[in-house]
N, C-alpha and C positions, 0 to 999 in steps of 0.2 A: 352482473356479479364481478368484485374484484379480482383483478389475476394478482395471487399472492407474490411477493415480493422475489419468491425464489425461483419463479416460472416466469419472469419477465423476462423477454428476450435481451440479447445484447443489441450496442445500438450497428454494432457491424457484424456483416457475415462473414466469418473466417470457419474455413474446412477444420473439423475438429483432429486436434495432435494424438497420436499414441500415451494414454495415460498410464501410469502404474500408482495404484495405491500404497503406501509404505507409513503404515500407523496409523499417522495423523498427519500423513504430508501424504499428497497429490504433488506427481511430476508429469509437467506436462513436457514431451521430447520433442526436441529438432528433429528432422531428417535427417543430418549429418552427422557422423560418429562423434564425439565429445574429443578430449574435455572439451565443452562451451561452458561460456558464459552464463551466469545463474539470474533471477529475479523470484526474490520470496517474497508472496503476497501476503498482508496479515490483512483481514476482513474484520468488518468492526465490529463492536460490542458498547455495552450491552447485548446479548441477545437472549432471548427466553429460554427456561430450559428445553422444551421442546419443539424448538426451532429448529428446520431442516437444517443439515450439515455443508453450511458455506458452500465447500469442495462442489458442491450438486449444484448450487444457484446457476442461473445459465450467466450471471452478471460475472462472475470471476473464471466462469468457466471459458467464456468471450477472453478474458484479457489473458486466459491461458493459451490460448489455439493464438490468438494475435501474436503473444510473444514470440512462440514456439517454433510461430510460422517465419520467424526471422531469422532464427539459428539461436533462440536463447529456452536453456530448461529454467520451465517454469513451475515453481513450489506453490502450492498453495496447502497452507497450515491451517489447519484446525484446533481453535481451542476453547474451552466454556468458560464465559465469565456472564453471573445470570447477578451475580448482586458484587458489589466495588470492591468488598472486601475482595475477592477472587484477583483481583488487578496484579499483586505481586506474584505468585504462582502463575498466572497464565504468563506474565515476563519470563521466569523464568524459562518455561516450557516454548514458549517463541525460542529465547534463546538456545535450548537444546535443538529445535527441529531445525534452527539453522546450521549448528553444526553438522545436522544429519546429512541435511543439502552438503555444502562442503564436503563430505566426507565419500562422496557418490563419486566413483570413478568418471563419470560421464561430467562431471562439475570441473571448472576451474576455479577450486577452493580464493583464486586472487584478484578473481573478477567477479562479484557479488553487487547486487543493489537489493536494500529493501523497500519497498514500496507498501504502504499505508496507506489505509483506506478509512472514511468515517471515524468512531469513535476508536476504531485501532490507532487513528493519530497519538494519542496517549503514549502508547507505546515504544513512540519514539523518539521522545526524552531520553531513555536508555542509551539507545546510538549514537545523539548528540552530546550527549554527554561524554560519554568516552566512546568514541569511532576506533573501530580495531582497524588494520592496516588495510585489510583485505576487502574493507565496505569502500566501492568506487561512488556512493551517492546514494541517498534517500530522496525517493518519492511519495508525496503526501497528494492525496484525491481528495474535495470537500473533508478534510479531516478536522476531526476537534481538536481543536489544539488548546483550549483552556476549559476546565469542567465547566459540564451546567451548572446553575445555579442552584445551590442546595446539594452540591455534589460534595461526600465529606472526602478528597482523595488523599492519598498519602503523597509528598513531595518531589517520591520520585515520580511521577505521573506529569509534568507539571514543564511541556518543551520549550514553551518561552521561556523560561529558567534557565533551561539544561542549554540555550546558546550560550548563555556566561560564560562557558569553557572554551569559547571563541577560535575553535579550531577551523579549518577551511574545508568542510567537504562541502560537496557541489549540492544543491534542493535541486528539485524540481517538483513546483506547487500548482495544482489544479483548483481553481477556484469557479464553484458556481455562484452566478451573481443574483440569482434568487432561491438561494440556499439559506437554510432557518438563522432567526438572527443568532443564538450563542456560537455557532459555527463562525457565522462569519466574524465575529468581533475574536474572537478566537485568531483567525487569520489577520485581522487591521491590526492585532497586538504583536502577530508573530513579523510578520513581514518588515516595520520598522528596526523591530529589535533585531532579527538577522543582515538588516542593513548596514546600521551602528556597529557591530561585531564583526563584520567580515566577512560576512558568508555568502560563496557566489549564491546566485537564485537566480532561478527560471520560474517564470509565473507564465501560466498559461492559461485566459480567459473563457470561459464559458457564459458570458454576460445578460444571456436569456435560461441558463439551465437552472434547475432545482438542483435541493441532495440526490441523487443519485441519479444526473440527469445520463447518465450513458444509460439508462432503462427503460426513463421516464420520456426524455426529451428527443424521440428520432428527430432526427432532421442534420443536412450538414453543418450546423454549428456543430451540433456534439459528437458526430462521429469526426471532422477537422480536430477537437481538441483532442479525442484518446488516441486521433493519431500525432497529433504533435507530442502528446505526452509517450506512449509509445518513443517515437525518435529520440527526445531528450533521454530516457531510458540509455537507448542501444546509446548515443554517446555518453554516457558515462561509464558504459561496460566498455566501450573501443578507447577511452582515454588511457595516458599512462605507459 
């Protein structure tokens, strides 16, 4: 019998953080009194309507205890997008719950990264496109970065675009190398065009992982890459 997607371990053992539920955000806590430093997780979509609640997956709930366990609160957001039309409202709704984060006296509203997962890549057209002051870097995991095929999406959707705006914040890109192909041509489109335009980038290899090889794939390739990606994180919250 299959272990369903949400019950899959993580691919590291980290002591689980102090969580507090607030809405539709999950904070996972440091030990140490705040402000710290933030990292909001957006988990992907599509998902079905009655798909367990992300926040539960033990896959985000791992890179919550990992973060947390560093000194960073960690958000993980909850939001329903079951058909594309949903696409512009669940942005919006990202966008509020990250204000929510910010707003948490335990947050240092000026140290922020958000990190994107799977088809949450979408959603981060938005940030690239106009980066508020306070976002120190966006991280992408196997994310889509250009729709499927027969995908009808609206244009804000759409990150290899939204580099046009050729501002400089930092990436940092997880790439699995046996990850489905619209994914990865998604990433061979994104990765030249942030070249040409200016954008630092950190690519971090996973060259035998699947999509969602931090579940799928134990072994130390994949637990070496969420800790590098992990690292690149905290540096971009310690920059500046």
């Amino acid at each position: 019998m299959t272990t369903p997607v949400a019950q899959r371990p993580f691919v590291l053992s980290t002591p689980a953080a102090p969580v507090e539920r607030h809405g539709k955000v999950d904070l996972h806590l440091p030990a140490d009194a705040g402000p710290a430093p933030a990292v909001v997780v957006v988990h992907g979509a599509p998902l079905p309507p009655d798909a367990p609640d992300p926040r539960d997956w033990l896959l985000y709930r791992g890179y919550g205890a990992l973060l947390a366990a560093s000194g960073v609160v960690t958000a993980l957001v909850s939001y329903q997008v079951s058909d594309l039309s949903a696409l512009p409202a669940a942005a919006d709704d990202i966008a509020a719950m990250v204000e929510q984060v910010r707003a948490d006296p335990r947050v240092d509203p000026e140290r922020v990264v958000l990190w994107f997962f799977s088809g949450g890549g979408l959603f981060a057209a938005d940030w690239l496109r106009v980066p508020p002051p306070w976002l120190r870097g966006i991280a992408l995991t196997y994310p889509l970065l250009i729709p499927f095929p027969g995908w009808e999406v609206d244009a804000r959707f759409l990150p290899v675009e939204a580099l046009s705006s050729g501002t400089s914040l930092p990436l940092v890109l997880t790439r699995a190398g046996q990850d489905i192909p619209p994914v990865l041509a998604g990433i061979d489109a994104f990765l030249p065009a942030a070249t040409a335009q200016g954008w630092p980038m950190r690519v971090i290899e996973v060259p035998d992982g699947q999509h969602s090889f931090d579940i799928l794939n134990h072994g130390p390739q994949s637990e070496a890459a969420v800790l590098a990606a992990r690292d690149a994180v905290l540096e971009l919250l310690d920059a500046g």
